[in-house]
C-alpha positions as CSV (number, residue, x, y, z in Angstrom):
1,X,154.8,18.0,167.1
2,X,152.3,16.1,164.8
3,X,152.8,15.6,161.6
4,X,150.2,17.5,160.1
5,X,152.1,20.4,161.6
6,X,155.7,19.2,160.8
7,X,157.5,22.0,158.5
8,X,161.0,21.6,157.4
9,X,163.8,23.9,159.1
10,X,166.3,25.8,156.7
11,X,169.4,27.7,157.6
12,X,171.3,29.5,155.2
13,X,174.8,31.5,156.1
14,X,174.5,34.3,153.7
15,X,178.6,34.1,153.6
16,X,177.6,30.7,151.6
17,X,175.5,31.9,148.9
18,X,177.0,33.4,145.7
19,X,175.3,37.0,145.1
20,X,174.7,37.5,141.3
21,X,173.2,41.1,140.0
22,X,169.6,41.7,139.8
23,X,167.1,44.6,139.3
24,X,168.3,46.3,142.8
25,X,171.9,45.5,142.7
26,X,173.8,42.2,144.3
27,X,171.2,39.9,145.4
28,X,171.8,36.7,147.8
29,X,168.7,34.1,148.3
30,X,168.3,32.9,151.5
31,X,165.1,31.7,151.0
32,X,164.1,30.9,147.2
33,X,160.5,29.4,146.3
34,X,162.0,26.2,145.3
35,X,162.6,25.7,149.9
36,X,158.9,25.9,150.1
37,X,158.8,28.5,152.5
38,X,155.6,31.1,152.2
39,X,157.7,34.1,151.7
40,X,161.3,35.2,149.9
41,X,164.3,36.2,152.0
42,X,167.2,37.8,150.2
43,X,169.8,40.1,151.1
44,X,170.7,42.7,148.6
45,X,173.7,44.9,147.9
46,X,172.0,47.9,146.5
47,X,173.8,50.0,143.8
48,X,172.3,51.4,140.3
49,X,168.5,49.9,141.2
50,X,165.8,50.3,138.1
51,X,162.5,51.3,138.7
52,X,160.2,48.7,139.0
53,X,157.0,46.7,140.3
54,X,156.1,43.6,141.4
55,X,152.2,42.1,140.0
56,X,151.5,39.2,142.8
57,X,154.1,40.1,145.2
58,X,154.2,42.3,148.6
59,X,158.1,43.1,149.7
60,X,159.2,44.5,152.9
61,X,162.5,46.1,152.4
62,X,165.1,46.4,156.1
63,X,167.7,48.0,156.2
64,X,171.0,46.1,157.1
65,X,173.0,49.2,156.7
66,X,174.1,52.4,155.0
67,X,171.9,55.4,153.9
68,X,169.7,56.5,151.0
69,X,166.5,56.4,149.5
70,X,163.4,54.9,148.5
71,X,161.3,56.4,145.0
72,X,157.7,54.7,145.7
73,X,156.1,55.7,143.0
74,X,156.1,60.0,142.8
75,X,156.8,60.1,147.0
76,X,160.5,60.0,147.8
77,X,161.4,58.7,151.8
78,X,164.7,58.1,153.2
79,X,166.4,55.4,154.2
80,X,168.6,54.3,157.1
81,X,170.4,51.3,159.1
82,X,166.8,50.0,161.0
83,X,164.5,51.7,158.4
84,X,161.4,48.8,157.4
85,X,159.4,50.1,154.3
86,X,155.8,47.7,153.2
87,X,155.5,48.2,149.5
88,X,152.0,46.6,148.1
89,X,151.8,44.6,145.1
90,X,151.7,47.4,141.9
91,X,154.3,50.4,143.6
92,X,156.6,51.3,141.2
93,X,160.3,51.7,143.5
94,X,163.3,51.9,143.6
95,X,166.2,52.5,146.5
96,X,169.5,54.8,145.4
97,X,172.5,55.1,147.9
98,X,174.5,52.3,149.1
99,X,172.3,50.4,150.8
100,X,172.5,46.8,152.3
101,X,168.6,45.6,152.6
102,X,166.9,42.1,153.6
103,X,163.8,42.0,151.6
104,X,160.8,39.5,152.6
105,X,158.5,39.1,149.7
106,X,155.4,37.4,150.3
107,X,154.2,35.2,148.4
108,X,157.4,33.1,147.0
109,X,157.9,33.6,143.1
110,X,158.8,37.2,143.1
111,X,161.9,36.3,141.1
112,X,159.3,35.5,138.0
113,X,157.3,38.7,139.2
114,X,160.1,41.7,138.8
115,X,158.6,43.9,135.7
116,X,160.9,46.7,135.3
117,X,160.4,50.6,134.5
118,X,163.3,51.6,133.6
């Protein structure tokens, strides 16, 4: 590989990140802006979401596990174990049930872009 092509490698064991609560519920970064990567990676313990949008940042939402739903903005969809949702820049959501989710948010920085609802 050259080195105009080299990119760093990063693993993170979700087991060995602390989860603290967020907008959504328990969230753990697996990949945070400050790695460098293009994109987000976290994995979030939903419970008692707000309502809320994101200005400069796309987010795909995949279910881990559990059941429930999504609010994107007035349309309500449900949610299941396998379930991927795209939700542009600007959509007011939120999921309810007890969820376990990976989000990818694209581009990095969507922990300075959450602007809540509610």
């Amino acid at each position: 590989m050259s080195t105009a092509t080299a990119a760093r490698v990063l693993r993170r064991d979700p087991a060995d990140v602390t989860p603290w609560a967020e907008t959504c519920g328990q969230i753990r970064c697996l990949v945070e802006q400050k790695d460098g990567a293009a994109a987000e990676v976290h994995q979030v313990e939903i419970h008692d979401a707000k309502l809320h949008y994101h200005a400069r940042t796309d987010e795909f939402y995949y279910v881990i596990d559990g059941n429930g739903t999504m609010i994107l903005d007035s349309e309500e969809i449900e949610l299941h174990k396998g379930v991927v949702v795209y939700i542009p820049r600007g959509v007011k959501h939120k999921a309810c049930g007890k969820l376990t989710v990976l989000t990818v948010c694209i581009p990095a920085g969507v922990m300075d872009d959450i602007h809540e609802v509610e």
